[in-house]
Each structure stands twice: as structure tokens, then as C-alpha cells.
C-alpha positions as CSV (number, residue, x, y, z in Angstrom):
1,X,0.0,0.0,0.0
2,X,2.4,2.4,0.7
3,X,4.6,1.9,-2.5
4,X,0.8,2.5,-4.4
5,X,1.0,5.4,-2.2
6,X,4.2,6.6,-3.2
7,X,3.3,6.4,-7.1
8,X,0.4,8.3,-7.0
9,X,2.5,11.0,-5.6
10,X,5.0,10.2,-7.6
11,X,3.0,10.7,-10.7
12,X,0.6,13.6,-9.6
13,X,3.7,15.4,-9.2
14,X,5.1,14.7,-12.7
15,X,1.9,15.6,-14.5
16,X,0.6,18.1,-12.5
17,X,-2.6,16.7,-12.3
18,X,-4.5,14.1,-10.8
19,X,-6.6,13.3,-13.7
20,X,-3.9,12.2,-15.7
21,X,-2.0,10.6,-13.3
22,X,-5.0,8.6,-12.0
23,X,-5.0,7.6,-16.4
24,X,-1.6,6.4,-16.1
25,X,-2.1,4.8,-13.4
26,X,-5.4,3.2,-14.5
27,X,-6.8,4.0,-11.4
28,X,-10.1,6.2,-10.6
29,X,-9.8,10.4,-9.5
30,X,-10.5,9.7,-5.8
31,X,-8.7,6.9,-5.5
32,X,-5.4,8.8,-6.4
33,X,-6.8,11.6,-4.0
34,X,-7.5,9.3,-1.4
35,X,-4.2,7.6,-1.9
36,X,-2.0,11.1,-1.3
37,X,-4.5,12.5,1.3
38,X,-3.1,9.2,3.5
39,X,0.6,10.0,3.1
40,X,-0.2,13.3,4.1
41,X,-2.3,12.4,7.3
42,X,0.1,9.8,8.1
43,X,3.3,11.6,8.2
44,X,1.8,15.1,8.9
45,X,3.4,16.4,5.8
46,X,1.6,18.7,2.9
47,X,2.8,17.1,-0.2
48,X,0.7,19.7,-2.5
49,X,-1.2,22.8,-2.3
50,X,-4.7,23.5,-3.2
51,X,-5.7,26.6,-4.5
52,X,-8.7,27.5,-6.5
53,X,-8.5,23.8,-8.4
54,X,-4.8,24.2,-9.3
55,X,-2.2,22.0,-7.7
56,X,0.8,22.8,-7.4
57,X,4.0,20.6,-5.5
58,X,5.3,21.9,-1.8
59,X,8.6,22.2,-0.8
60,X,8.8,19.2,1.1
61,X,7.0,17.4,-1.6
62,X,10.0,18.5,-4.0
63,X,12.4,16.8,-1.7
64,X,11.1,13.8,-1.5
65,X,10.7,13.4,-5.3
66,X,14.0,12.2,-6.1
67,X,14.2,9.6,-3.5
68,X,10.7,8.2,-4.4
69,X,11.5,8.3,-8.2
70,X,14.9,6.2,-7.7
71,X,12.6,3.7,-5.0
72,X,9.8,3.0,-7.9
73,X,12.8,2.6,-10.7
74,X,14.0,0.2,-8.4
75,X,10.6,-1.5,-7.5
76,X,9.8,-1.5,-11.0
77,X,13.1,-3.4,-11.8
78,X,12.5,-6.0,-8.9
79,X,9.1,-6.4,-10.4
80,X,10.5,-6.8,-14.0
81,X,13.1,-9.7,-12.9
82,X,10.6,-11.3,-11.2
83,X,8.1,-11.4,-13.3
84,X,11.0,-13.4,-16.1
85,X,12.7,-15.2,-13.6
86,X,10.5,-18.3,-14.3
87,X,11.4,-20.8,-16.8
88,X,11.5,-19.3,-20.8
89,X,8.4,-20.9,-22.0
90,X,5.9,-19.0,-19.6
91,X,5.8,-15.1,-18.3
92,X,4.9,-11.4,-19.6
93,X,6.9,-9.7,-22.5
94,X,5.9,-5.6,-22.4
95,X,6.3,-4.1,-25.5
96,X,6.0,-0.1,-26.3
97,X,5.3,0.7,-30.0
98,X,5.4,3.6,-31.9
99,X,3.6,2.0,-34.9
100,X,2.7,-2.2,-35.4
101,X,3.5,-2.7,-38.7
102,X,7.3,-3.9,-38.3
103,X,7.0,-5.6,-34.7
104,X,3.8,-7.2,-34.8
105,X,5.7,-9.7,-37.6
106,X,8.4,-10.7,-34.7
107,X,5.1,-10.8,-32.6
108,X,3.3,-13.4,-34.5
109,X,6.6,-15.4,-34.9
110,X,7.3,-15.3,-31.0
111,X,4.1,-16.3,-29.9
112,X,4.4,-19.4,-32.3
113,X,7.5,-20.3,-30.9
114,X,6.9,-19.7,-27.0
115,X,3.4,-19.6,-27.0
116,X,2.8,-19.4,-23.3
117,X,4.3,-16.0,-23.0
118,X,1.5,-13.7,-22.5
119,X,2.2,-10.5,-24.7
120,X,1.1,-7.0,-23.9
121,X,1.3,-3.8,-26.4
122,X,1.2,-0.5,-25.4
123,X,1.5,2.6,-27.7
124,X,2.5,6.3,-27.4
125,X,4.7,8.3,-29.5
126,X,8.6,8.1,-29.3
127,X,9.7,9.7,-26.5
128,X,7.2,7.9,-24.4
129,X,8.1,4.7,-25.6
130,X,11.8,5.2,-24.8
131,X,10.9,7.0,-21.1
132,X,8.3,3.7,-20.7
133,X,11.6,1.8,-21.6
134,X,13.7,3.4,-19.4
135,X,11.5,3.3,-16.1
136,X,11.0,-0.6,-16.9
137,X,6.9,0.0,-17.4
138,X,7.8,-2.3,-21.0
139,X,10.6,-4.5,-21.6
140,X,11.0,-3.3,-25.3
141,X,10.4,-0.6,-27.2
142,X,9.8,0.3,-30.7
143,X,11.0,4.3,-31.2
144,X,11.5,6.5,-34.7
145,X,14.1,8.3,-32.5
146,X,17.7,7.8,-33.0
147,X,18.7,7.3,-29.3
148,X,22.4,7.1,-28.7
149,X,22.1,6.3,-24.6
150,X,24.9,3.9,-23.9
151,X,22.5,1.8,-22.0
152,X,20.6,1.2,-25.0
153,X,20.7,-1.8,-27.6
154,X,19.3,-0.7,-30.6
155,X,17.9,-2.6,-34.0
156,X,16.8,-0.9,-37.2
157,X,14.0,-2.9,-38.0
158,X,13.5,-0.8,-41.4
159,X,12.5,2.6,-42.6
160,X,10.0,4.0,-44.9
161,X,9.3,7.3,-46.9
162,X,6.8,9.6,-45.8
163,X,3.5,9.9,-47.7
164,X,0.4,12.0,-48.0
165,X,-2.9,10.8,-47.1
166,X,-5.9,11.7,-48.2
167,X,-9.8,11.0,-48.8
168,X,-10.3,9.2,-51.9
169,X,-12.7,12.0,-53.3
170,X,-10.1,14.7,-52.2
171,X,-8.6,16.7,-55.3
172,X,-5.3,15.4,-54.5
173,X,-6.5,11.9,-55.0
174,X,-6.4,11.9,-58.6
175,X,-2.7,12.0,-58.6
176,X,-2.9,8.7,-57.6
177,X,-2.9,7.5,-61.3
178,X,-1.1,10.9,-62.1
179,X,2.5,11.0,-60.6
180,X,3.7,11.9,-56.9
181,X,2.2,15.4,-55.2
182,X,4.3,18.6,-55.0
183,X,5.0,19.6,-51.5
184,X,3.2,22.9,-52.4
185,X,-0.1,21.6,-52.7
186,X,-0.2,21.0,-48.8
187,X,-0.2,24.7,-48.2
188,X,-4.2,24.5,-49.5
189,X,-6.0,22.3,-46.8
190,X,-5.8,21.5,-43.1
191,X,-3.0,19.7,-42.3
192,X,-3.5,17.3,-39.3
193,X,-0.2,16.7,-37.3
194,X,0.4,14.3,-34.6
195,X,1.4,15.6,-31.1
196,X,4.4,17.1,-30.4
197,X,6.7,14.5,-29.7
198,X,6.3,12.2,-32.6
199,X,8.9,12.2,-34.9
200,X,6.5,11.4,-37.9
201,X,5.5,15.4,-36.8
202,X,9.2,16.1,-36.6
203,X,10.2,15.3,-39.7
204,X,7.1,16.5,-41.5
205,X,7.6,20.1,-40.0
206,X,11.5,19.8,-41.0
207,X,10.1,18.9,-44.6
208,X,7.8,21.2,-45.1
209,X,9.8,24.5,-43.1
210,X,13.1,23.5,-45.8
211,X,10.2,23.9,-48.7
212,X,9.0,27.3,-47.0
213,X,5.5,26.0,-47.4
214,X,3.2,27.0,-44.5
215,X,-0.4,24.9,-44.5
216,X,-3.5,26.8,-44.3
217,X,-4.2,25.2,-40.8
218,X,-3.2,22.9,-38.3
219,X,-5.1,20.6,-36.2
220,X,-3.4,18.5,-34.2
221,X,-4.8,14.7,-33.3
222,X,-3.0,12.6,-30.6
223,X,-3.5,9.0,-32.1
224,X,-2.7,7.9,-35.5
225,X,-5.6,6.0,-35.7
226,X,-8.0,8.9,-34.7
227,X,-6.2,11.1,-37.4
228,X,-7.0,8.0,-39.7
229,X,-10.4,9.0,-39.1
230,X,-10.6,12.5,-39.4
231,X,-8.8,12.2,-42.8
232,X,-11.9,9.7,-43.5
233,X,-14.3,12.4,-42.0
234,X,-12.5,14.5,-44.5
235,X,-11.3,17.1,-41.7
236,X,-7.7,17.6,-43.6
237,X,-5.0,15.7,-45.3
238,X,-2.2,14.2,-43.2
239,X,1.3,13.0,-43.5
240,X,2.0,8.9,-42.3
241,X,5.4,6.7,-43.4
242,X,4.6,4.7,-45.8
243,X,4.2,1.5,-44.1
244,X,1.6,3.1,-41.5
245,X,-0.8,4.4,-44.2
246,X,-3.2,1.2,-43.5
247,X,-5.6,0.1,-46.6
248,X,-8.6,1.7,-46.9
249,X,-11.5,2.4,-49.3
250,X,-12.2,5.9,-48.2
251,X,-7.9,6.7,-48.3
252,X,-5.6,7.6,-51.0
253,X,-1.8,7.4,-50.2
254,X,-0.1,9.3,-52.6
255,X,3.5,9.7,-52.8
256,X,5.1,13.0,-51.8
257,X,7.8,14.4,-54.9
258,X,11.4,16.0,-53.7
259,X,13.4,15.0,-51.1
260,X,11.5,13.3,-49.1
261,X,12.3,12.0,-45.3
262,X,12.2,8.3,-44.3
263,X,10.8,7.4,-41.1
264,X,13.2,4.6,-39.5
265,X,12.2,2.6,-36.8
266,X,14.1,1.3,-34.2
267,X,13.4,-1.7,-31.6
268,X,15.5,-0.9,-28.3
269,X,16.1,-2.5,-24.7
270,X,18.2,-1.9,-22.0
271,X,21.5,-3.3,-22.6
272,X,21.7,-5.4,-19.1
273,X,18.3,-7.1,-19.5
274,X,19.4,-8.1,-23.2
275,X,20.1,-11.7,-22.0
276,X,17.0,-12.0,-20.0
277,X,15.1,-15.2,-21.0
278,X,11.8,-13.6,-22.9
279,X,13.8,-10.8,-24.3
280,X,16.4,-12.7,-25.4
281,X,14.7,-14.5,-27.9
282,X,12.3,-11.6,-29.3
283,X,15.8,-9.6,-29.8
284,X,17.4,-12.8,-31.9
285,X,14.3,-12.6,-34.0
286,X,14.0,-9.0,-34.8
287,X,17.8,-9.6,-36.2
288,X,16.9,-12.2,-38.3
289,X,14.4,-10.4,-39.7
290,X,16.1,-7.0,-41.0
């Protein structure tokens, strides 16, 4: 209990807000409430203070944040060896992806060959993936961001272009028959960009800013699946790698003309778990695969 304690502290005071903390946690509002209202009471200490809704960290509260971050890194780690310390054909393998299309392959191939691992996916942009990674909530990650931390391995598990998507009765669409799309004709329409954070964004905002071209207007979608949707709503055009642009019978992907980026993407793990029984295997697959 007090190590649940500790996290909703721990995560309240990261986000700044007990709504989204009690969302990564996957707990309810009060329950988070209740959780630090306890510390408090039981230690006679005022972690945060209240004022007019806002929350905002004490002094003491800052303090104590370091120690408590370096205790759940280090519960999380015990909880981690644990959980593999059985024999290889049973346990949990935690993966972070940016985007399924190039693990989900090693996925189906694992599972066939240890197929009483239980698998769990998460997704989340790139720099969440690699911070999941890194606070051992996943036990690999999949990340469009060259990361050059010494206590990462890294595998390229491939890269493609990026493209344009569109609704097929979008004027753009006809191009489909017609050649690849000028990067000019996105300063026309709504441009729908995933959140800051994701490199796909990145590297569309480095494409377009070396073009000088400046879309009409931005609207900004969290989830590359909702964006699929609002590109199907026809809200905007939007900009995917290749591989991510999913079949569709309301899409067109057309390709972009120029130089255009690619969009790598990367399967990491922290270098001292590399020999750990579940991860192991996964890794020795991904590299047979490239």
C-alpha cells in the first residue's frame, strides 16, 4: 500500500494533475486523492497545495521526489526480474510501439514459438516509448528516435518514406494514377499533425519549413488511428510513413515528390536485461528479420 501510495504521488507530481495521473495509473480520481490524502495524514506532511483547483508541489513534496523516483525505478526493476525469472516458455513480454507494422511480424513469430508468453502492447509516441523503456513500465520498445544512450541496444528494424494521405474524393486523389504530389499543394487544406513528440510530426515540420511551405491550418490529433479518421471524415489531409498508411477504401496514399524523409524505426532494450530469457529471444528474432 504504501509503495501505491508513493506512485500516486510520484506521478501527480510529474503531471501536474490528478486526472492524468489517475490515467496512467489506471486508477479512478478519488482513489489517487484518497491515496496522497493518507501520506499526508500519516506523516503530517503537505505534499501539494490547493488553491482555487490548481495543484501545485510543496517544498517538502519536491524533496522527497527524487528519492521516491529512484525507489519506484528500483521497485519496477524487482518487479521486472521477477516477473521473467521463471522458466522461458511462460511469463509477460511488455512491448512499447510507436507503430505495429514492423514488430507485430516478430510478434506473431514469437508467440508461435513460446506460446505461453503472455504479450502485452502499449502505444504512445517516441519519447514515451523510450521513457516507458527506461522506467521498466515495457521490456522493449519500438521508437522512430535515434537514441544514442549507452545503456541502450538498438535494431533498425527498417524505414520508410513519408507519404500523403488523403480521402479518396479529395482533389489530390487523382494523382494517384497521375505522378507523386508537389509539397506545395499542402499549403491548401488543413494539415492534421500528430502531437508534439512524434517524430513522424518532426520530420514532417523539417520537410515542409526547408520547402517554406506553410499549411492553411493545423489541427493536431494525438492517435494515429483517430487522425486516420478524421482524414476519412474529411477534416484535412495528413502525412504517415509509408508503411503506417493502413488500406482503406475511403484513403488515398499518394507519394510525396522531392526530397522526401524516411521514417526509421528502431526496436530498443536496456542493454543489461538483453540476456533476460523472454527478451532474449524476441531480440534474436528481430535480427533475423532486418
Amino acid at each position: 500500500m504504501f509503495v501505491t501510495q508513493l506512485k500516486s504521488f510520484f506521478w501527480v507530481a510529474r503531471l501536474g494533475s490528478i486526472t492524468q495521473a489517475a490515467r496512467q495509473l489506471g486508477l479512478s480520481q478519488p482513489t489517487v486523492t484518497a491515496q496522497i490524502k493518507a501520506l499526508e495524514e500519516m506523516y503530517e506532511v503537505e505534499l501539494f497545495i490547493r488553491q482555487s483547483g490548481r495543484l501545485a508541489i510543496t517544498d517538502a513534496g519536491l524533496k522527497l521526489l527524487p528519492q521516491i523516483e529512484q525507489l519506484l525505478l528500483q521497485t519496477a526493476q524487482i518487479e521486472s526480474s521477477m516477473r521473467q525469472s521463471g522458466t522461458v516458455q511462460q511469463g509477460q513480454l511488455r512491448i512499447g510501439a510507436t507503430a505495429p507494422y514492423y514488430v507485430l511480424d516478430i510478434v506473431k513469430r514469437y508467440q508461435t514459438a513460446l506460446p505461453l508468453v503472455d504479450i502485452s502492447i502499449q502505444s504512445g509516441n517516441s519519447r514515451q516509448m523510450i521513457q516507458a523503456l527506461a522506467e521498466y513500465q515495457v521490456d522493449l520498445a519500438t521508437s522512430s528516435h535515434l537514441d544514442t544512450d549507452p545503456r541502450l541496444l538498438r535494431i533498425e528494424l527498417g524505414r520508410d518514406p513519408l507519404a500523403l494521405v488523403v480521402h479518396v474524393e479529395h482533389a489530390l486523389a487523382r494523382h494517384t494514377r497521375q505522378g507523386k504530389i508537389a509539397l506545395d499543394a499542402l499549403a491548401n487544406d488543413t494539415l492534421i499533425l500528430r502531437e508534439r513528440g512524434s517524430m513522424t510530426r518532426q520530420l514532417t515540420e523539417q520537410m515542409l519549413e526547408s520547402a517554406s511551405i506553410t499549411p492553411r491550418k493545423i489541427l493536431e490529433i494525438a492517435s494515429r488511428e483517430s487522425i486516420r479518421e478524421a482524414v476519412i471524415r474529411q477534416m484535412g489531409i495528413s502525412v504517415f510513413a509509408r508503411h503506417e498508411a493502413s488500406a482503406h477504401p475511403e484513403l488515398a496514399v499518394l507519394e510525396l515528390a522531392g526530397n522526401i524523409p524516411t521514417l526509421p524505426e528502431y526496436l530498443y532494450c536496456l542493454r543489461e536485461r538483453q540476456d533476460s530469457q523472454l527478451i532474449q529471444p524476441f531480440l534474436q528474432m528481430a535480427e533475423s528479420v532486418r
